[in-house]
C-alpha positions as CSV (number, residue, x, y, z in Angstrom):
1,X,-10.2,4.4,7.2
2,X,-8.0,5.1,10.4
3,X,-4.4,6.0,9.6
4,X,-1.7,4.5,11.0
5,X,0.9,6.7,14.0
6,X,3.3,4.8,12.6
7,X,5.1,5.5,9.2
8,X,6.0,2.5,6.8
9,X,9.9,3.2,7.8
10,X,9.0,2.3,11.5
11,X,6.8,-0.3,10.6
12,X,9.6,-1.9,8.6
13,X,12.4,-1.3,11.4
14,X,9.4,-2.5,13.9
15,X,9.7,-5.6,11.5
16,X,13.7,-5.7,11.5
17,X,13.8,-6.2,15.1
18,X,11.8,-9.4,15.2
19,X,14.5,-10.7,12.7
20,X,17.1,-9.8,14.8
21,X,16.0,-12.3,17.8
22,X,13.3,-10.1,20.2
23,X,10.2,-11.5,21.0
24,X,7.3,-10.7,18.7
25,X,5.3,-9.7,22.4
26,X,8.3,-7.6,24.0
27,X,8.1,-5.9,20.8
28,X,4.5,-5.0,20.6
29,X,5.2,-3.5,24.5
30,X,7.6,-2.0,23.4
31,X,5.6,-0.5,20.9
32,X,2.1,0.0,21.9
33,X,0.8,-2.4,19.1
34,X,-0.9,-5.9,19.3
35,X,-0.2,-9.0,18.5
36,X,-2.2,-8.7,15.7
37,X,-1.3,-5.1,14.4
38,X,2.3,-7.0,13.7
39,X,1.4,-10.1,12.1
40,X,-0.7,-8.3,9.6
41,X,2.0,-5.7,9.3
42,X,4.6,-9.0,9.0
43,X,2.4,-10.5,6.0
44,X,2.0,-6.9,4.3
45,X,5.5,-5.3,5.1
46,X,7.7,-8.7,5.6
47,X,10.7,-9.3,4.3
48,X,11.1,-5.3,2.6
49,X,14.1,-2.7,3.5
50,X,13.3,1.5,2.8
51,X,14.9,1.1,-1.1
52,X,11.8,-1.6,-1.5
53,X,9.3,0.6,0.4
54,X,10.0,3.2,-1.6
55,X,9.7,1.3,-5.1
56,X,6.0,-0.2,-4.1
57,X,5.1,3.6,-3.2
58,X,6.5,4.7,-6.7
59,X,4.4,1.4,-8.7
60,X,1.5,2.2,-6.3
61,X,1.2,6.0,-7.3
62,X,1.9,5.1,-11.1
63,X,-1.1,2.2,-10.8
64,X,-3.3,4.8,-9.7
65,X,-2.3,7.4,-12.6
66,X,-2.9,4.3,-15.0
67,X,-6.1,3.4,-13.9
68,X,-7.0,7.0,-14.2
69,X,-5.8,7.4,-17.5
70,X,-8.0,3.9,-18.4
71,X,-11.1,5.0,-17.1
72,X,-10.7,8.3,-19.0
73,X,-9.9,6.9,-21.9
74,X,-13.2,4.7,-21.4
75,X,-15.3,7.6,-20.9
76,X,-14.3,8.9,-23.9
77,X,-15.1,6.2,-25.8
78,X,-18.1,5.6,-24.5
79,X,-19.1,9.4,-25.3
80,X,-18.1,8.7,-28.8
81,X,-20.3,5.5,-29.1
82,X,-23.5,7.7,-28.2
83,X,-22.7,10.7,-30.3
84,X,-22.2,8.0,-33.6
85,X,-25.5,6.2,-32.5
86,X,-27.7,9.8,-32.4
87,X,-26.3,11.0,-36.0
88,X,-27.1,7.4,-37.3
């Protein structure tokens, strides 16, 4: 997947200035964007400041580190379950 130029803080103050009162298409000039690019950034990033940004980054990372730790733990288990069927 194609990363972004753009970091989530510029997305987000890319965002801000729509609130203020520019025009979504003066800002995707402004910006080198489409139309598009914004109104899917506006439905993903809408409505956040950097303090919010930086909390979804945080529950994203600990998500990951959870699912991890699930999928080991099912491995495990699933070891255990064919090592107690073979000595029965």
């Amino acid at each position: 997947m194609k990363t972004s130029k753009f970091s989530e803080s510029q997305i987000v103050s890319t965002l801000k200035q729509q609130e203020a009162g520019l025009k979504v298409a003066a800002i995707c000039r402004e910006h080198g964007i489409s139309q598009a690019t914004f109104y899917k950034w506006r439905s993903k990033y809408g409505g956040m400041d950097a303090s919010m940004l930086k909390r979804v980054k945080e529950l994203e990372q600990e998500n990951a580190r959870l699912k991890k730790m699930y999928a080991d733990a099912q491995l495990e288990a699933h070891a255990m379950k064919e090592a107690l069927a073979k000595k029965w």
